[in-house]
N, C-alpha and C positions, 0 to 999 in steps of 0.2 A: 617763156617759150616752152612747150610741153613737146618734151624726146619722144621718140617710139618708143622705148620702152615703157613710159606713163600711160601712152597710150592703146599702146598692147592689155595694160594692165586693165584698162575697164570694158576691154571685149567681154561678151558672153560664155564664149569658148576659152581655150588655152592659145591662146597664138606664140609662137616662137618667132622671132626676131632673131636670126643669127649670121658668126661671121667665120670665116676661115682664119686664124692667128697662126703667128710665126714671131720665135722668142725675139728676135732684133728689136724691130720695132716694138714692142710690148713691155721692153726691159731697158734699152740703150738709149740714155736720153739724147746723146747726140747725134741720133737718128732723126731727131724733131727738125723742122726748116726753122722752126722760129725759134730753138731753145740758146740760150746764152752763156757761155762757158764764166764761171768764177773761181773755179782751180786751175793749175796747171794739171799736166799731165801725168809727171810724179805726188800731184794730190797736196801741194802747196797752192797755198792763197797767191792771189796775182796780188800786183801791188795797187793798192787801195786808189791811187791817184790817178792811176791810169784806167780809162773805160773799158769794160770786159770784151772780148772780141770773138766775134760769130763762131764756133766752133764748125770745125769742118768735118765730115760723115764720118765715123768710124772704118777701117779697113779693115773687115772684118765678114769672114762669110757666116750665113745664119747659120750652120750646122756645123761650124767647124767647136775643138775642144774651148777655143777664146771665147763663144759668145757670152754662157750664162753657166755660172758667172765668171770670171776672170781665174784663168790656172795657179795665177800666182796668190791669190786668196780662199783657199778650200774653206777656210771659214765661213764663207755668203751661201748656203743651201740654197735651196729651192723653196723653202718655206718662210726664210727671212727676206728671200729675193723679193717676194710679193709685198711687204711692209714698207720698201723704199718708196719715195717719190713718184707716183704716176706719170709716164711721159703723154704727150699729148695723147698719141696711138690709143694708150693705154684708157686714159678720162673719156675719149667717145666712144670707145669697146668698153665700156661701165656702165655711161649713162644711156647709149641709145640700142643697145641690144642686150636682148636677155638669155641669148646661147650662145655658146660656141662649138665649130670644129676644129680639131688639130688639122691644120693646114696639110701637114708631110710628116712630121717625126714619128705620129703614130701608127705608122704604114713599118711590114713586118722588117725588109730591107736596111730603112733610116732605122730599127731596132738595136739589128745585131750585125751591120755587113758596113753599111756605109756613110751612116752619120753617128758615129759614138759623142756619147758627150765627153766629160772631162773625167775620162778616165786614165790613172798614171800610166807614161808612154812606156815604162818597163814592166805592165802588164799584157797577159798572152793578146794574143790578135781578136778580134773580133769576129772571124770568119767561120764560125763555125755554130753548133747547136748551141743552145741553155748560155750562151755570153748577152745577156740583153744588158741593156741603157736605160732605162723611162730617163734620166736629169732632164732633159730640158723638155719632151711631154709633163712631168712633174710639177717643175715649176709654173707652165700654161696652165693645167688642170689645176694647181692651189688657187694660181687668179682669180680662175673663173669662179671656185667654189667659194674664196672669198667675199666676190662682190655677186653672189646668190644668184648666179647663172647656170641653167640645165649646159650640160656639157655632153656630145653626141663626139663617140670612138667609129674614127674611119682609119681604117678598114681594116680589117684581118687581113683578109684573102685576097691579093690583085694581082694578078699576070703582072704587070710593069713594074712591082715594087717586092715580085719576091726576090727572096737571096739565091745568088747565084749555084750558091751549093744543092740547090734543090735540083737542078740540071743534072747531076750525074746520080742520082739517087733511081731506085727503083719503085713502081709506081706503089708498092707497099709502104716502101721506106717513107715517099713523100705523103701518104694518106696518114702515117704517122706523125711524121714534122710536122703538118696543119692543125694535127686535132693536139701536140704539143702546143706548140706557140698560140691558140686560142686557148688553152686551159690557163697557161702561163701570164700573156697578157690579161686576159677577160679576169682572173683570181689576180694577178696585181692592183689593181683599177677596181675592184670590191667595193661596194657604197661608195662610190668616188662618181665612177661613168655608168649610167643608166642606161643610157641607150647605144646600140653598138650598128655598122653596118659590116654584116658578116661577112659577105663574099659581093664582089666589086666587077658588071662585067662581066657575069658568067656564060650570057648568050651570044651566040654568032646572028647575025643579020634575020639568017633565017629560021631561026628560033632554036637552031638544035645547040648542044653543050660546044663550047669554045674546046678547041685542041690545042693546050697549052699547059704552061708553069706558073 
């Protein structure tokens, strides 16, 4: 059977084949419907005589500090994360597309305001300038580059996902934050993200600039 991606490959042109990702699925194999647990939960073997039994969904939100990887293992980076087991999600986001986009984490918000990764909970808040996250964009973006997929950064700039802090700021202050956090992000992501969509949504209806944050 020949994937879209084989077949992407003998166009004449460049075709892109891509998909929106989100570290759960991508990383949790008992996110899979069909996956079959062989450890316990403390990471002991079940007993050999007895048959392994359907593991049930993880309880676990995708952005919260538990997803990727686990608090209690700082050891598992984001660079080892991608050498483990592919979960299913994982093996058809490999063989049948040759891009991806960061779904949400890489929007400026999920950054630095509302989705931190797993950073120690006796460090300052998140809420404010220059406290960014990339972990779990990082570990999506190793994937991709692993398994030789162009990878497209959305978004800088959106109304819906900026940080709330921008709201009391003056329209100087915010013209500064923006051209920050794109030098910030865009120089993180160096040789890594090639393609970016800068600003998300800028028009109203009727052509003229959106009045907004």
């Amino acid at each position: 059977t020949t994937t879209l991606r084989e077949t992407t490959s003998q166009c004449c042109k460049q075709v892109y084949i891509g998909a929106a990702v989100l570290p759960k699925p991508l990383f949790v194999p008992d996110y899979d419907d069909d996956h079959i647990a062989t450890d316990n939960v403390d990471g002991t073997e079940k007993n050999n005589d007895k048959q392994p039994q359907q593991s049930s969904r993880p309880k676990i939100n995708c952005a919260t500090i538990s997803t990727v990887p686990p608090t209690d293992d700082p050891s598992v980076t984001p660079s080892l994360l991608v050498t483990r087991p592919l979960t299913r999600y994982a093996r058809t986001l490999a063989s049948e597309f040759n891009s991806v986009v960061i779904e949400h984490h890489l929007k400026w918000s999920p950054l630095v305001h509302t989705l931190p990764g797993p950073i120690h909970e006796s460090a300052p808040p998140t809420m404010h300038l220059g406290k960014y996250d990339f972990h779990h964009v990082d570990s999506m973006v190793d994937f991709a580059i692993r398994h030789n997929m162009h990878i497209k950064g959305h978004v800088l700039v959106w109304h819906v996902t900026s940080p709330p802090f921008l709201e009391d700021m003056s329209p100087a202050a915010v013209s500064e934050a923006v051209r920050r956090h794109i030098f910030t992000t865009m120089a993180y992501f160096k040789g890594r993200i090639k393609m970016w969509d800068v600003v998300n949504e800028a028009l109203a209806s009727d052509g003229t600039l959106v009045e907004n944050v």
